[in-house]
SELUM-360912 format. One record per residue: residue number from 0; x, y, z of N, C-alpha, C in turn; residue in one letter. Coordinates in Angstrom, 3 decimals, decimal comma. Atoms other than C-alpha are relative to their C-alpha. Example, Ala and Ser with C-alpha at 12.3 -4.5 7.8 and 13.67 -1.06 7.14 Angstrom:
BEGIN
   pos     n_east    n_north       n_up    ca_east   ca_north      ca_up     c_east    c_north       c_up   code
     0      0,890     -1,190      0,000     12,300     -4,500      7,800      0,900      1,200      0,000      a
     1     -0,820     -1,190     -0,060     13,670     -1,060      7,140     -0,770      1,090      0,730      s
***
This chain:
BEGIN
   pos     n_east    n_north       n_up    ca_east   ca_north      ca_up     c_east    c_north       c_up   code
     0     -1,450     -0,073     -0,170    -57,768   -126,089    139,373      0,671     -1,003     -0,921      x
     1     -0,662      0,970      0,665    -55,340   -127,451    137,048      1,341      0,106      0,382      x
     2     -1,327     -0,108      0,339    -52,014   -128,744    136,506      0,798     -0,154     -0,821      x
     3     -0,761      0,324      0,745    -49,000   -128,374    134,437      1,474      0,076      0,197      x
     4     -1,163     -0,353     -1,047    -45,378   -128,525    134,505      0,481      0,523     -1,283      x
     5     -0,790     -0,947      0,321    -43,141   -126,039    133,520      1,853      0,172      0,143      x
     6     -1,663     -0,432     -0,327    -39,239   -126,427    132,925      0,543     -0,590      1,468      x
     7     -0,221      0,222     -0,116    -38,665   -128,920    135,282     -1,464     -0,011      1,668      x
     8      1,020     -0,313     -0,987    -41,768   -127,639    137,746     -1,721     -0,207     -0,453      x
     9      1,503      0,431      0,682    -45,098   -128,935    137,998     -0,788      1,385      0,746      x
    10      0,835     -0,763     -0,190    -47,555   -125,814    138,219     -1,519      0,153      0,703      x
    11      1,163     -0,384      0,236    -50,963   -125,162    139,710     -0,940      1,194     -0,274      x
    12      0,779     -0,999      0,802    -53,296   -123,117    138,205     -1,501      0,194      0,565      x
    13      1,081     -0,585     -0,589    -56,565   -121,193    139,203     -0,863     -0,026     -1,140      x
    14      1,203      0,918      0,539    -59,983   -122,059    137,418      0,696      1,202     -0,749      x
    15     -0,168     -0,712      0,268    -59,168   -118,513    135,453      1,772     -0,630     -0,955      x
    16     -1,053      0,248      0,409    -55,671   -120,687    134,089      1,080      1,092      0,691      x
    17     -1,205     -0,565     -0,293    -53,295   -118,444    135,924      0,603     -0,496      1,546      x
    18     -0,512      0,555     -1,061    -50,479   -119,724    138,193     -0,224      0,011      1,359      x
    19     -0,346     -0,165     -1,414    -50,765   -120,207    142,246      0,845     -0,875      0,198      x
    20     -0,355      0,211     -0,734    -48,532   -122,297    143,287      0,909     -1,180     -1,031      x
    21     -0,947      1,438      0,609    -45,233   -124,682    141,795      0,640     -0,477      0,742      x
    22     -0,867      0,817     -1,869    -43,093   -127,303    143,623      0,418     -0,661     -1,524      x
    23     -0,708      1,107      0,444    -40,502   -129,869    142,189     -0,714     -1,561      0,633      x
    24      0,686      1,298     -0,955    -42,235   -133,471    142,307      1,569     -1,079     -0,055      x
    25     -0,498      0,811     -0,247    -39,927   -135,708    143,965      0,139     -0,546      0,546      x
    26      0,554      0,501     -0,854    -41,608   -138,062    145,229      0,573     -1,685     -0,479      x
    27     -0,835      1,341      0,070    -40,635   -141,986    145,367     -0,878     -0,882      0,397      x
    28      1,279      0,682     -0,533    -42,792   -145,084    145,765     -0,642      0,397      1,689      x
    29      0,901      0,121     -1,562    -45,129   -144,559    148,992      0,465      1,516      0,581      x
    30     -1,133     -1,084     -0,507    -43,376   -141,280    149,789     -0,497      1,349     -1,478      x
    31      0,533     -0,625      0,420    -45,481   -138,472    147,587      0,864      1,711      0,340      x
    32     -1,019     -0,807     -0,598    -42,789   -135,248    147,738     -0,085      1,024     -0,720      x
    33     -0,386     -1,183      0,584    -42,969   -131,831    146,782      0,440      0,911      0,458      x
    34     -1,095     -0,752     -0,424    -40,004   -129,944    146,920      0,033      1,522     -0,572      x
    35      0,166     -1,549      0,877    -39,440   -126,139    146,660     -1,456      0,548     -0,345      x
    36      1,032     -0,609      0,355    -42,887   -125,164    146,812      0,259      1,748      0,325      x
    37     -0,436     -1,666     -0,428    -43,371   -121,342    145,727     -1,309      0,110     -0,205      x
    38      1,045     -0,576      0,315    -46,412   -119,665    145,608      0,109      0,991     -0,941      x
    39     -0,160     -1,326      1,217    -47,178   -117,067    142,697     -1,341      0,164     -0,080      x
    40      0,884     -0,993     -0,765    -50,071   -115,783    143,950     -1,735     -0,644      0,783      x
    41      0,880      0,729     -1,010    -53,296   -116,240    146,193     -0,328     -1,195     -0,461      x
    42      0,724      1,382      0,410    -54,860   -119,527    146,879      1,050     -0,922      0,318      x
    43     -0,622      1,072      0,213    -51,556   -121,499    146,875      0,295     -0,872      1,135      x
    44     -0,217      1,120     -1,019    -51,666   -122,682    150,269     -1,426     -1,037     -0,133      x
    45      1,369      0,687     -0,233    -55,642   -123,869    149,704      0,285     -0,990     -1,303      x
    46      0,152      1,212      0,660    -54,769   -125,390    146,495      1,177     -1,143      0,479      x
    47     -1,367      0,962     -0,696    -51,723   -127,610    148,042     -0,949     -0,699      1,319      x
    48      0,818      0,448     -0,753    -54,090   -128,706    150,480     -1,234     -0,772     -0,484      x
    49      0,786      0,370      1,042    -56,465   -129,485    147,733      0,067     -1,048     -0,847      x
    50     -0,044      0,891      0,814    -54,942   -131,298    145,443      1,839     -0,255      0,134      x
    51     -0,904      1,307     -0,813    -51,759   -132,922    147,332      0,134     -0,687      1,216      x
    52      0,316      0,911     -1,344    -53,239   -134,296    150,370      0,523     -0,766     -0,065      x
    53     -0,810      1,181     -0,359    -51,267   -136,854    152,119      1,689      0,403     -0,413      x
    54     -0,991      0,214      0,417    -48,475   -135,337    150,254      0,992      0,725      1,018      x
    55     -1,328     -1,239     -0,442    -44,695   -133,738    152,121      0,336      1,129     -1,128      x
    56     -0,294     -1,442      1,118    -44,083   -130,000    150,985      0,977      0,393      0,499      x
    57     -0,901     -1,083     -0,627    -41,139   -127,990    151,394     -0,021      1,209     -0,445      x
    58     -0,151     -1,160      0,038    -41,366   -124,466    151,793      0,361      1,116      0,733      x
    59     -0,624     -1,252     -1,329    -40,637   -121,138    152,941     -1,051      0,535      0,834      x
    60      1,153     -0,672     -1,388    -41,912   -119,304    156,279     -1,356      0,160     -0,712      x
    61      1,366     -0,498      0,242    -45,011   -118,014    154,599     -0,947     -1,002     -0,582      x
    62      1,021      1,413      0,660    -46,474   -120,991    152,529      0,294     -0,633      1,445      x
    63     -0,078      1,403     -1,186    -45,419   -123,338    155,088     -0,737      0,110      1,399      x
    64      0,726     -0,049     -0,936    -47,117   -121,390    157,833     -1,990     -0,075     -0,377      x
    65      1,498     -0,602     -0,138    -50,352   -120,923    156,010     -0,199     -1,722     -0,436      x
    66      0,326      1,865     -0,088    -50,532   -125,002    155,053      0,338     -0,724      1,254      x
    67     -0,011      0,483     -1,452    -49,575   -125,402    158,941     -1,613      0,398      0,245      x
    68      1,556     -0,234     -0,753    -52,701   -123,362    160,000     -1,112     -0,555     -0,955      x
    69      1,236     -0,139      0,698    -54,769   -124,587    157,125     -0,181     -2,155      0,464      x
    70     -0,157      1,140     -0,610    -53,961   -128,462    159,155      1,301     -1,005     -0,427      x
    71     -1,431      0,789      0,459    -50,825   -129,451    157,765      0,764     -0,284      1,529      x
    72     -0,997      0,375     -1,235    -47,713   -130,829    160,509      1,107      0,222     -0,451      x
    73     -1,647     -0,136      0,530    -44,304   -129,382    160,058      0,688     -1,003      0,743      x
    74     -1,316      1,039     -0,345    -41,686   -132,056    160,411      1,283      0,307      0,046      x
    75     -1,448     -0,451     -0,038    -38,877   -130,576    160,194      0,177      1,746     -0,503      x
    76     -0,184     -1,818      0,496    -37,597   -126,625    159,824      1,991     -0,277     -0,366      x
    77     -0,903      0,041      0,452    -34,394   -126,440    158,273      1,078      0,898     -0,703      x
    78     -0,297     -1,088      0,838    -31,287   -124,192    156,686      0,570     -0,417     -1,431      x
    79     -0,686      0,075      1,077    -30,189   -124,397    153,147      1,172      0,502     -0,188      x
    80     -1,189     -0,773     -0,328    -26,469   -123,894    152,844      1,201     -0,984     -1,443      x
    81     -1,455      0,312      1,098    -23,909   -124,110    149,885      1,558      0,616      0,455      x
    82     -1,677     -0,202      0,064    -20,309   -124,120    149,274      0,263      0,279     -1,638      x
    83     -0,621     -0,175      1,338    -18,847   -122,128    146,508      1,164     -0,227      0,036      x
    84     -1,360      0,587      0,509    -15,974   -124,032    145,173      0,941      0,819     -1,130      x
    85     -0,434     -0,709      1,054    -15,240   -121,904    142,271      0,837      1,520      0,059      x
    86     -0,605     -1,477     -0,367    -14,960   -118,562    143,839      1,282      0,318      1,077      x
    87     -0,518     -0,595     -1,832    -13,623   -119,679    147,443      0,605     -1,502     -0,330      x
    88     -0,719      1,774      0,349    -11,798   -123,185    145,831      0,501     -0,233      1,415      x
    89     -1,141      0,481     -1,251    -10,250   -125,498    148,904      0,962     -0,083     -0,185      x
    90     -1,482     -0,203     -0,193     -7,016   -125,171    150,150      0,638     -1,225     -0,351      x
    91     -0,346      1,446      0,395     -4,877   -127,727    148,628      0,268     -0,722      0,832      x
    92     -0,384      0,579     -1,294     -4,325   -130,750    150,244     -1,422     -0,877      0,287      x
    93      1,581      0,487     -1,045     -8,196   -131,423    151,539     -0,322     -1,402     -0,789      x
    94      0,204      0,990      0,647     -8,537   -134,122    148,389      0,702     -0,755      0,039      x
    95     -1,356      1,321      0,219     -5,341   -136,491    149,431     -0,540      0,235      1,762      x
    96     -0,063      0,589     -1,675     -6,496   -136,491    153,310     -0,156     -1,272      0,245      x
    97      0,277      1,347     -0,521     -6,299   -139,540    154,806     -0,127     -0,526      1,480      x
    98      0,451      0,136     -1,764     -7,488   -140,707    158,538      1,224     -0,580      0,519      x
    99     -1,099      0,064     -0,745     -5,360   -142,110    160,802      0,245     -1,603      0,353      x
   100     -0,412      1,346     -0,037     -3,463   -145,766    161,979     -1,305     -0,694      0,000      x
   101      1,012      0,987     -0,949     -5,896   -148,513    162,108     -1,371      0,131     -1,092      x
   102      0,894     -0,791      0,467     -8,024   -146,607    159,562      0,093     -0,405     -1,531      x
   103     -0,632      0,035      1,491     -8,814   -146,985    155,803     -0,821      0,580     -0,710      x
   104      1,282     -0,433      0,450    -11,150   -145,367    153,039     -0,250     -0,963     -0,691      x
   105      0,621      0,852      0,571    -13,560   -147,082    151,242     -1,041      0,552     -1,061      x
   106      0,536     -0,162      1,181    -15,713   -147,156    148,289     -1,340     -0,222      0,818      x
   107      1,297      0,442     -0,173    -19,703   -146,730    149,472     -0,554     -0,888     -0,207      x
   108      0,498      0,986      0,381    -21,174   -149,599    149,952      0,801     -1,580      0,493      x
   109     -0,953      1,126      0,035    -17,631   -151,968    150,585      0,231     -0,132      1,518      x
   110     -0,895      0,509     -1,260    -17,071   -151,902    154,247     -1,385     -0,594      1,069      x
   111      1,113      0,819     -0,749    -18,843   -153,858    156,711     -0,682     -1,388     -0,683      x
   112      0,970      0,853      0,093    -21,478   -156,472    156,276     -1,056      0,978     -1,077      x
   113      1,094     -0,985      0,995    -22,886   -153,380    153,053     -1,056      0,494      1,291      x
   114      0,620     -1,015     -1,065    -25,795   -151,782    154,505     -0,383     -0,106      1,316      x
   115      0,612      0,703     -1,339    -26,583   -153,687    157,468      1,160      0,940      0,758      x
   116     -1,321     -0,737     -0,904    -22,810   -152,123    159,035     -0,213      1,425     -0,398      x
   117      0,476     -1,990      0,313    -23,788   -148,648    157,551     -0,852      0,538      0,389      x
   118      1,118     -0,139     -0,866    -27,218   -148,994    159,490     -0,027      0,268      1,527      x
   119     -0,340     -0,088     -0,986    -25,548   -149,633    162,348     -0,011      1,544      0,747      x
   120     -0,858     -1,121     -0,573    -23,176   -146,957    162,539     -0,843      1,316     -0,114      x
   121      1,527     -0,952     -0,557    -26,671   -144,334    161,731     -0,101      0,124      1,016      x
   122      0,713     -0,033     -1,365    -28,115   -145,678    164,705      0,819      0,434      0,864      x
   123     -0,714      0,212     -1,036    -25,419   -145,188    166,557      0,395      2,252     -0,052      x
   124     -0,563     -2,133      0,233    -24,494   -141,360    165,193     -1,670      0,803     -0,358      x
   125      1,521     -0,846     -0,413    -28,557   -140,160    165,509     -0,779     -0,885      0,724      x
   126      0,794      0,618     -0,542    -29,829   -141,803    168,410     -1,214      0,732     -0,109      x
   127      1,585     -0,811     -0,012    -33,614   -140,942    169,679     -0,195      1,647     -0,099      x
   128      0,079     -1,305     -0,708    -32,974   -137,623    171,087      0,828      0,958     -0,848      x
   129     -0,782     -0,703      1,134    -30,903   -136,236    167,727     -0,861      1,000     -0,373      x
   130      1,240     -0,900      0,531    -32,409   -133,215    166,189     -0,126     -0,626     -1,728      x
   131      0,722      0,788      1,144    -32,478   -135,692    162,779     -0,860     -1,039     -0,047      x
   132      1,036      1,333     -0,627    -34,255   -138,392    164,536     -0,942      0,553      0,041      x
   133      1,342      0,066     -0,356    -37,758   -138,383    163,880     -0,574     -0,976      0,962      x
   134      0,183      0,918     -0,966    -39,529   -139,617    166,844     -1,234     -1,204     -0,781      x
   135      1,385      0,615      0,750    -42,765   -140,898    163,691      0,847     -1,352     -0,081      x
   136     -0,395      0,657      1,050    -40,165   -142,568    162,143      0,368     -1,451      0,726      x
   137     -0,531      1,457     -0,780    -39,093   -146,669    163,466      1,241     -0,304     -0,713      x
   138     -1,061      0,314      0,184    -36,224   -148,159    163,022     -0,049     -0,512     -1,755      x
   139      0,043      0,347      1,357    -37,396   -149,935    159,790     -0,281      1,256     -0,940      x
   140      0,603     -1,134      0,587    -38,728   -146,618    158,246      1,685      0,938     -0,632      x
   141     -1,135     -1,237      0,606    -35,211   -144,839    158,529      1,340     -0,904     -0,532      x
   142     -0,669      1,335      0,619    -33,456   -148,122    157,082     -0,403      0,242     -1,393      x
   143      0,097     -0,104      1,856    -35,390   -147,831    153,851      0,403      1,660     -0,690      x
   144     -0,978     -1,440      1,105    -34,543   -143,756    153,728      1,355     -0,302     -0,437      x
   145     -2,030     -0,094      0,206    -30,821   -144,652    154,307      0,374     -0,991     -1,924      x
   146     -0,198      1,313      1,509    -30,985   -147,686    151,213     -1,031      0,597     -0,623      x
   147     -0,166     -0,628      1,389    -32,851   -145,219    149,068      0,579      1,322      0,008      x
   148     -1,240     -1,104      0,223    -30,366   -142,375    149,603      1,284     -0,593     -0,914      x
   149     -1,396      0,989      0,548    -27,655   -144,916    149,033     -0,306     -0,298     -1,107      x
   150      0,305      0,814      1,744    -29,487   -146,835    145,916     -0,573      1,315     -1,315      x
   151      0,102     -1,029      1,213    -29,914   -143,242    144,432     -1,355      0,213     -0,366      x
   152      2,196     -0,380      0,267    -34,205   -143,124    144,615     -0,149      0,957      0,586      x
   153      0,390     -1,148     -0,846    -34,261   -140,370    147,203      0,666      1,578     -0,201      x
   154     -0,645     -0,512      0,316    -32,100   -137,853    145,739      0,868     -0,021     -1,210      x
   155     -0,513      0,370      0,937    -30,441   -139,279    142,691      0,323     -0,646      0,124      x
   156     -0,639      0,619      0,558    -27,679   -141,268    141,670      1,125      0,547      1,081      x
   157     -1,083      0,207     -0,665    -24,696   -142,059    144,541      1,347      0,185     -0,791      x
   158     -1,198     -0,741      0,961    -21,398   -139,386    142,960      0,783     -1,288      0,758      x
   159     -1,020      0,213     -0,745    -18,133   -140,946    143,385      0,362      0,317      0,912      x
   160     -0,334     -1,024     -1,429    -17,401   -138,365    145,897     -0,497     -0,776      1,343      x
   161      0,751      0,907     -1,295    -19,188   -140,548    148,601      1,094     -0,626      0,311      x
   162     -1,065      1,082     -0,648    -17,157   -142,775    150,766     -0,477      0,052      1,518      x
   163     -0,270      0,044     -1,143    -16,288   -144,262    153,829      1,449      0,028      0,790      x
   164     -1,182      0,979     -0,521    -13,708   -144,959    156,414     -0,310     -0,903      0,837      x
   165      0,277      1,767     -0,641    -13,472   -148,631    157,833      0,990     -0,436      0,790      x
   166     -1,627      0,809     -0,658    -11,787   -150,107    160,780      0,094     -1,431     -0,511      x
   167      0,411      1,729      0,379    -10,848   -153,536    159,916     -0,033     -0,680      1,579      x
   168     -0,114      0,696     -1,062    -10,176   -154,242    163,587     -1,489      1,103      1,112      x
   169      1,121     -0,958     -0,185    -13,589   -152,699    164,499     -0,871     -0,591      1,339      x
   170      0,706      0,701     -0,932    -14,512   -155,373    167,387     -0,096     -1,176     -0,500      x
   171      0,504      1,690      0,102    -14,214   -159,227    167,840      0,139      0,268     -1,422      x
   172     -0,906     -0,214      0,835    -12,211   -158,855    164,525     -0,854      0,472     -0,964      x
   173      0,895     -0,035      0,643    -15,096   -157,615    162,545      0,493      0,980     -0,620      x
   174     -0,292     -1,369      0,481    -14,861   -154,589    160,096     -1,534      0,721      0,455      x
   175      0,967     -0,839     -0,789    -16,804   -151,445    161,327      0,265      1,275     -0,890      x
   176      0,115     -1,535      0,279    -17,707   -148,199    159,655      0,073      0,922      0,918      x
   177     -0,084     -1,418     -1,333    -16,455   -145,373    161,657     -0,602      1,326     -0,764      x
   178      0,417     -1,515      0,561    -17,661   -142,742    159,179     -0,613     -0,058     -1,294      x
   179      0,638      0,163      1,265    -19,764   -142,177    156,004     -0,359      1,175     -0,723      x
   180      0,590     -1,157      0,221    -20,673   -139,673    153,677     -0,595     -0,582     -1,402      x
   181      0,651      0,235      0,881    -23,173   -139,807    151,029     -0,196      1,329     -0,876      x
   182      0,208     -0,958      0,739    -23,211   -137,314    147,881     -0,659     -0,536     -1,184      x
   183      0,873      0,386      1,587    -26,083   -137,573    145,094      0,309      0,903     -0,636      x
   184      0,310     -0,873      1,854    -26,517   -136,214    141,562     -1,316      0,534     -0,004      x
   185      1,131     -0,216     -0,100    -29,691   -134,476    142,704     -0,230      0,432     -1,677      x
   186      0,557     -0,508      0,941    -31,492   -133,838    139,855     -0,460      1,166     -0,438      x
   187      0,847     -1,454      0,128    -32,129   -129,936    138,106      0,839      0,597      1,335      x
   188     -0,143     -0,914     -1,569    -29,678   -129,269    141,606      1,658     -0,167     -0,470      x
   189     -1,293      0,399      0,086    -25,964   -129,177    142,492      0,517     -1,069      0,369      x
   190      0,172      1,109     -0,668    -24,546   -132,001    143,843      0,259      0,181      1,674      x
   191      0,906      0,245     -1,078    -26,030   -132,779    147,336      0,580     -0,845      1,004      x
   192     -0,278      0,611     -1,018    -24,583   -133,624    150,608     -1,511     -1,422      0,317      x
   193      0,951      0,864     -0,849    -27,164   -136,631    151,595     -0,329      0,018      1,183      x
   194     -0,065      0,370     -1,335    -25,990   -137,792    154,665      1,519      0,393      0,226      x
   195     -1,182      0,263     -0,357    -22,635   -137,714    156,530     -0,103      0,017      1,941      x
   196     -0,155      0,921     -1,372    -22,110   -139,400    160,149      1,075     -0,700      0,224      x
   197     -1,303      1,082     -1,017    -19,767   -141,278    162,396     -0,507     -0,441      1,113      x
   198      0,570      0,686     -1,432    -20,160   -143,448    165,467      0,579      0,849      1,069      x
   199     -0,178     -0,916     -1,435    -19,785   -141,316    168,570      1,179     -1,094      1,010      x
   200     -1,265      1,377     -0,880    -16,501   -143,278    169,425      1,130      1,492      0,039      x
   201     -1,736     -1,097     -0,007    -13,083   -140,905    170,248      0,548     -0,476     -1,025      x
   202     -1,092      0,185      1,415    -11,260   -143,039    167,366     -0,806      0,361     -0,880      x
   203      1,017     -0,632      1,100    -13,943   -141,742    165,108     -0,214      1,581     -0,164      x
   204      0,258     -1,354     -0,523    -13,720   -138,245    166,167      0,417      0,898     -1,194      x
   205     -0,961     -0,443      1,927    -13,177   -136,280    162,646     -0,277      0,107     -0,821      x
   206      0,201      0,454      0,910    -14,123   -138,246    160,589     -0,704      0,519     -0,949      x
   207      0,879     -0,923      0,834    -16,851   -136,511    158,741      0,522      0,875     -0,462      x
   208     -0,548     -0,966      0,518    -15,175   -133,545    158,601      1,262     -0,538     -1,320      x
   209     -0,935      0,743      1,057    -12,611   -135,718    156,544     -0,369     -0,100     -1,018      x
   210      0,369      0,486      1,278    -14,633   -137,097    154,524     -0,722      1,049     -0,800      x
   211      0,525     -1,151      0,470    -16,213   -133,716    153,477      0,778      0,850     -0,427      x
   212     -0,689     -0,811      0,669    -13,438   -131,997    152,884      0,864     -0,703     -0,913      x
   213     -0,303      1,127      1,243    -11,854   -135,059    150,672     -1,003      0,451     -1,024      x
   214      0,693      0,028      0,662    -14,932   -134,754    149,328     -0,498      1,221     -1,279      x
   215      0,153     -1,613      0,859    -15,002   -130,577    148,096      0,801     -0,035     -0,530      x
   216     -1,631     -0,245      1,060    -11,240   -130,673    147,327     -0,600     -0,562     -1,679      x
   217      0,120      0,387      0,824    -12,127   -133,512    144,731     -0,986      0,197     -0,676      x
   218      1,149     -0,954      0,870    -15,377   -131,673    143,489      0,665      0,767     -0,503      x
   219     -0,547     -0,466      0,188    -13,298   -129,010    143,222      1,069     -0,291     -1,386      x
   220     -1,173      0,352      0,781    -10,452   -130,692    141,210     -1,187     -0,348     -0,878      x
   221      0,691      0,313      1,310    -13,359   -132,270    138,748     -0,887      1,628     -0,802      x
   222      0,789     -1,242      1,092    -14,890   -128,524    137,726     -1,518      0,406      1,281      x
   223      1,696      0,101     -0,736    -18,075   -129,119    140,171      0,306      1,642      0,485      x
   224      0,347     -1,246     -0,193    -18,964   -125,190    140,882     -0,313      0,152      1,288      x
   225      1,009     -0,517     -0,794    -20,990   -125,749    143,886     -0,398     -1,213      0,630      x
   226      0,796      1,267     -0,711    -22,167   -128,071    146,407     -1,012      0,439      0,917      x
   227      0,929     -0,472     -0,666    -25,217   -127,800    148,541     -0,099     -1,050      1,025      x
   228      0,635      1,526     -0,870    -26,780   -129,769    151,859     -1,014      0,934      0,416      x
   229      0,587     -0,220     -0,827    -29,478   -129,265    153,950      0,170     -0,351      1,803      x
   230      0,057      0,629     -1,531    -29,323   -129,505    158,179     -1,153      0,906      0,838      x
   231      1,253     -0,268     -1,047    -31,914   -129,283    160,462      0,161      0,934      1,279      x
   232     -0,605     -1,113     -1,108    -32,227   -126,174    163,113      0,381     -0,295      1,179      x
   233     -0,288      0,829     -1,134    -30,859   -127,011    166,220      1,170     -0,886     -0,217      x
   234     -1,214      0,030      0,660    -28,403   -128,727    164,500      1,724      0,388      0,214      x
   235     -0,900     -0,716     -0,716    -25,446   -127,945    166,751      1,544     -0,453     -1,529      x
   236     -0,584      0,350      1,636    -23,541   -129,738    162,738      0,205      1,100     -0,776      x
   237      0,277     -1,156      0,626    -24,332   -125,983    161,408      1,601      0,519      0,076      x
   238     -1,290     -0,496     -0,026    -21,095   -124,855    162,632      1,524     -0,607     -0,815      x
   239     -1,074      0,651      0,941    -18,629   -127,379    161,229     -0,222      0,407     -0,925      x
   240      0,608     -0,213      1,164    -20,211   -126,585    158,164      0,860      1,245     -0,302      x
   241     -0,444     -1,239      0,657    -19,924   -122,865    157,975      2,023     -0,312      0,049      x
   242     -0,949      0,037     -0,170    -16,256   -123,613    158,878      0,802     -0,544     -1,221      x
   243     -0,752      0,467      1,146    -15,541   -125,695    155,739     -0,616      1,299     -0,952      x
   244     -0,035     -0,784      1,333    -16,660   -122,767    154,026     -1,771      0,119     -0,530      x
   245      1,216     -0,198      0,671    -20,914   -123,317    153,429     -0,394      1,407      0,655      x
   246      0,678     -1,322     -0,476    -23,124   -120,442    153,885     -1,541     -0,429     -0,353      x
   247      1,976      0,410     -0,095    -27,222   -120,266    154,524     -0,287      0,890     -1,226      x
   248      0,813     -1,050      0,808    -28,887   -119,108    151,619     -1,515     -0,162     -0,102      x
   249      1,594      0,225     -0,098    -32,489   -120,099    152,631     -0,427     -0,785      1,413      x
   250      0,797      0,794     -0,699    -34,632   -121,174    155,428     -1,145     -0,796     -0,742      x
   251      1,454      0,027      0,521    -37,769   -123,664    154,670     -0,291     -0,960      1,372      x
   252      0,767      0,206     -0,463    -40,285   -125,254    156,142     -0,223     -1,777     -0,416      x
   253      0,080      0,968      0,845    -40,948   -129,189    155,463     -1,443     -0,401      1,180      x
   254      1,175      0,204     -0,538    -44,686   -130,304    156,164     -0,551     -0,767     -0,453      x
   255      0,917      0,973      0,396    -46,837   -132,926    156,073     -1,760      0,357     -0,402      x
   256      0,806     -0,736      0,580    -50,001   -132,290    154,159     -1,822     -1,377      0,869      x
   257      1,398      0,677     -0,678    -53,815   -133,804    155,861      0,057     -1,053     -1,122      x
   258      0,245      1,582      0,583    -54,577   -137,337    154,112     -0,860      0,491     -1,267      x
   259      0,880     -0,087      0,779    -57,629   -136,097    152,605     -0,451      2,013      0,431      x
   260      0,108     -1,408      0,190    -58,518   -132,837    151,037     -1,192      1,113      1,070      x
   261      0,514     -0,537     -1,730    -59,782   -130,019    154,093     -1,182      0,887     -1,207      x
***
């Protein structure tokens, strides 16, 4: 079995040189990641089992079930869902919103105590029992996803489009993130919802949706065609969504691959 990559995709190949199986590697120190796995023809669940042990795959129903039964662990099932800006532009207006008394936006990164107050307000908007909360994952584990989403390793490079809003009177006079949204420059992709959250407070109640539709208008106004996210099934978030306008254009599968080759 070999490999090569192809136009932005790394390939494997059958002793005979012809394709089974490509994926996008985007993987990050300690964190081994291949995204978009397709198969192109037999074998491609045995070689992915073969020769990326230990590694996370994402794919659709059929790979993803046959690298489940072949000892893989799905971690997550998920829908793929864009927003066409171009065809179905937002209603004017959505890029000058602004929250409400008491309230302010902010530049990613500026409100709070930086990431420590942006960690917080996570924990606080996916406790245990979230359908994004991994139960593997510890508190330190989903600290370093959030600060390499943010520092642009896990997805790209943090767009302008990102922001927050910040109370300044947020408790015992402190400033407090009530809301966040994170948009990368995925790479070879469109640009990429990350994250977006709020603290499960009533004066916070919104917020996201704010900052998401700030966020399309002004895609919108720069040319951007197209935005994409991913959310997890169960996901009762699915609905806001379609409401600003995304639509599913894919289910996959995301799985953890055996340590060592089966």
């Amino acid at each position: 079995m070999d490999t090569a990559a192809t136009a932005g995709r790394t390939v494997l190949t059958g002793a005979d040189g012809t394709p089974v199986m490509s994926y996008v590697d985007r993987s990050r120190p300690g964190a081994p990641t291949a995204a978009d796995a397709r198969a192109h023809g037999p074998g491609a669940a045995r070689a992915a089992l073969e020769h990326l042990a230990g590694w996370t795959v994402t794919a659709v129903d059929g790979l993803a079930g046959e690298l489940v039964a072949g000892g893989g662990q799905q971690v997550r099932r998920a829908r793929e869902m864009r927003r066409d800006l171009a065809a179905d532009p937002p209603p004017e207006g959505w890029a000058d919103e602004e929250p409400g008394p008491g309230l302010r936006l902010a530049a990613l990164g500026t409100g709070g105590d930086g990431l420590g107050e942006l960690f917080s307000t996570f924990l606080a908007a996916f406790p245990e029992d979230h359908p994004d909360r991994r139960p593997e994952r510890s508190e330190a584990d989903e600290f370093a996803l959030l600060a390499a989403l943010v520092g642009g390793r896990a997805l790209g490079p943090a767009m302008d489009l990102s922001g927050l809003v910040v109370d300044d009177d947020g408790g015992g006079g402190a400033v407090r993130v009530g809301a966040a949204l994170v948009v990368n420059d995925r790479p070879d992709e469109v640009p990429w919802i990350g994250e977006v959250f709020r603290r499960p407070d009533p004066r916070y109640a919104g917020l996201g949706g704010l900052l998401l539709r700030r966020a399309l208008g002004r895609a919108a106004e720069q040319g951007v065609p197209e935005v994409g996210l991913a959310v997890t099934e169960g996901n009762p978030a699915v609905r806001s969504y379609e409401r600003l306008g995304f639509r599913t254009v894919g289910v996959y599968s995301t799985v953890r691959l055996p340590a060592t080759a089966l």
